[in-house]
N, C-alpha and C positions, 0 to 999 in steps of 0.2 A: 491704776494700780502700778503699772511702771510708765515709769518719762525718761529714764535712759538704761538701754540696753548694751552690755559690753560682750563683743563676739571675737574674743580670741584666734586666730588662725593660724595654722604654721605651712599652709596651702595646699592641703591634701584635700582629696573628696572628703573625707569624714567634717573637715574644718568648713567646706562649703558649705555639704548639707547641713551643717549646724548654720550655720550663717541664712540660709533659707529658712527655716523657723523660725532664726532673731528677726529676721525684717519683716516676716509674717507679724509675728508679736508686734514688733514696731508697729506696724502699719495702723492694725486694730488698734491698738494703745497711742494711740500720733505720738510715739516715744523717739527719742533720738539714740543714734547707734554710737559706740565706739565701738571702731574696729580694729584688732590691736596685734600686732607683730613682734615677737620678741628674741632676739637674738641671742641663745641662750651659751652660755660663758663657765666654761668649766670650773667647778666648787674652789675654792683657793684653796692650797696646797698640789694641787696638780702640777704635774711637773712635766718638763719636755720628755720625749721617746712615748711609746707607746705600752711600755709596762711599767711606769713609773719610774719615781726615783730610786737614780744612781743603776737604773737597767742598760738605758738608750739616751739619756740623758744625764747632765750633772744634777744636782740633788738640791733643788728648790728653787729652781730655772721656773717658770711660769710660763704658761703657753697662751692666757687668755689677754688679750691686748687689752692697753687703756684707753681703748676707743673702741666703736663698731666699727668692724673690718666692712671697710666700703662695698664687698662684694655678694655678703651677706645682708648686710644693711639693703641693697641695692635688692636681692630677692624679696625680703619683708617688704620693701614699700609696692613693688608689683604684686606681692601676695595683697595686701590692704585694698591697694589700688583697683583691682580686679573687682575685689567686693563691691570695693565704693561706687562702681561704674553701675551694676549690677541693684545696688541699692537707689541711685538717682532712678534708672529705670522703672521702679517700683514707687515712686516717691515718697522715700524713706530717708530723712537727714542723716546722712554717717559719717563723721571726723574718722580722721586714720592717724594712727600712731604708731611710730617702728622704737624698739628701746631695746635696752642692753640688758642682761643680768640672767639669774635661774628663771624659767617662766613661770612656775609656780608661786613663784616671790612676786616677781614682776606683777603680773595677771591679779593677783589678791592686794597688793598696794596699789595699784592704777585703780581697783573698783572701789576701796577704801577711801583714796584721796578724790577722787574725782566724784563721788556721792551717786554711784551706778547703783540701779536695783535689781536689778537679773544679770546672772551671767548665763550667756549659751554657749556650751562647749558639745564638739564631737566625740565620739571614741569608736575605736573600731576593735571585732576579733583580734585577740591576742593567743597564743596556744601558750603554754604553760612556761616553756621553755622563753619565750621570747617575752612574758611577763618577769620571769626573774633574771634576764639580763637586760629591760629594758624600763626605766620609771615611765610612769604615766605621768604626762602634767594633769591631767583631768581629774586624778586621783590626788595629786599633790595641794591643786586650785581645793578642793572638796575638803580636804585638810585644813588649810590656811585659809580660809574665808569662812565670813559668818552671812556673806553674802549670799542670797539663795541664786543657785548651779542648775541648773534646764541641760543633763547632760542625753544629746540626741546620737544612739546607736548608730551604728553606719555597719552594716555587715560588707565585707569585702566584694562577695557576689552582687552585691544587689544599687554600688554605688554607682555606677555610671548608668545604668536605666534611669533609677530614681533623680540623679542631676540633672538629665536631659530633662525630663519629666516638667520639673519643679523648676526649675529656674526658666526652661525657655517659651512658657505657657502661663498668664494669669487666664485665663477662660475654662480649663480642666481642673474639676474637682481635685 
C-alpha cells in the first residue's frame, strides 16, 4: 500500500513522535522514507524591522536571503540526520533532505514531485491564543496536498515518556 513515506520534521518531539509511526509504517510496508527539513522563509513582501514596513525598517527591504542561511540549514540537516540514524537502527531506508521556502509549499511539492504516498506529520496542543498568532504547517500541508496526511497528536505532557518509550525499545508493545 505504501513504498515511500514522507516524515516532515522541524525537530520537536511532536516531529519525532510522528517519525516513530512513519518508520513503524515503513517497516511493515518495506516502504522507504523521506525525511525532510524545511527552512521556512518569510512570505515575500516582508520587510526588515519587526513591524513592517517603513516601522524599523525601509519599506520593501527583504529579510529572507537567496540562499539557506548556513546556520539554519545546519540545524535541519541534524534534525534529518537524527532521524536517519534512528531509522538505519530499525532497518528502515531514509534519504534526508533540508530545503528552503514556506513548509507548507515545500512539504506538499516534494511529496507531489517525488511520487510519496503518505505523509506523517505531528501536531501538538495549541491554546487558542497561540493558534491565532501561530500557522500550523500541518494544517497548511492538509490544505495543499491531495496526498493522504497520518497526522499523529503529540500532547505536551505526555511526549517525553512516550519518545523514551518508543524509540529506545523495539521488544515493548
Amino acid at each position: 500500500m505504501y513504498d515511500r513515506i514522507l516524515v516532515p520534521t522541524d525537530g520537536s518531539d511532536a516531529a519525532t513522535k510522528a517519525a516513530v509511526h512513519g518508520f513503524g509504517l515503513a517497516k511493515y510496508h518495506t516502504a522507504a522514507v523521506d525525511l525532510l527539513y524545511v527552512v521556512d522563509e518569510p512570505p515575500p513582501g516582508t520587510t526588515d524591522g519587526a513591524g513592517g514596513p517603513g516601522l524599523f525598517g525601509e519599506p520593501g527591504v527583504t529579510t529572507y536571503p537567496e540562499r539557506i542561511d548556513p546556520v539554519l540549514e545546519e540545524m535541519g540537516s541534524q534534525a534529518v540526520d537524527d532521524l536517519a540514524g534512528f531509522a538505519d537502527e530499525l532497518d528502515v531506508e531514509a534519504a534526508t533532505e533540508v530545503l528552503s521556502g514556506r513548509p507548507e509549499e515545500a512539504i506538499s511539492r516534494f511529496a507531489d514531485e517525488q511520487g510519496v504516498d503518505l505523509i506523517v506529520m505531528g501536531t501538538r496542543d495549541r491554546s487558542g491564543m497561540e493558534r491565532l498568532l501561530h500557522r500550523s504547517t500541518t494544517d497548511g500541508v492538509l490544505r495543499a496536498t491531495t496526498v493522504p496526511v497520518l497526522v499523529v497528536h503529540a500532547d505536551e505532557d505526555e511526549l517525553g515518556a512516550e519518545n523514551e518509550n518508543e524509540v529506545g525499545t523495539e521488544d515493548e508493545p
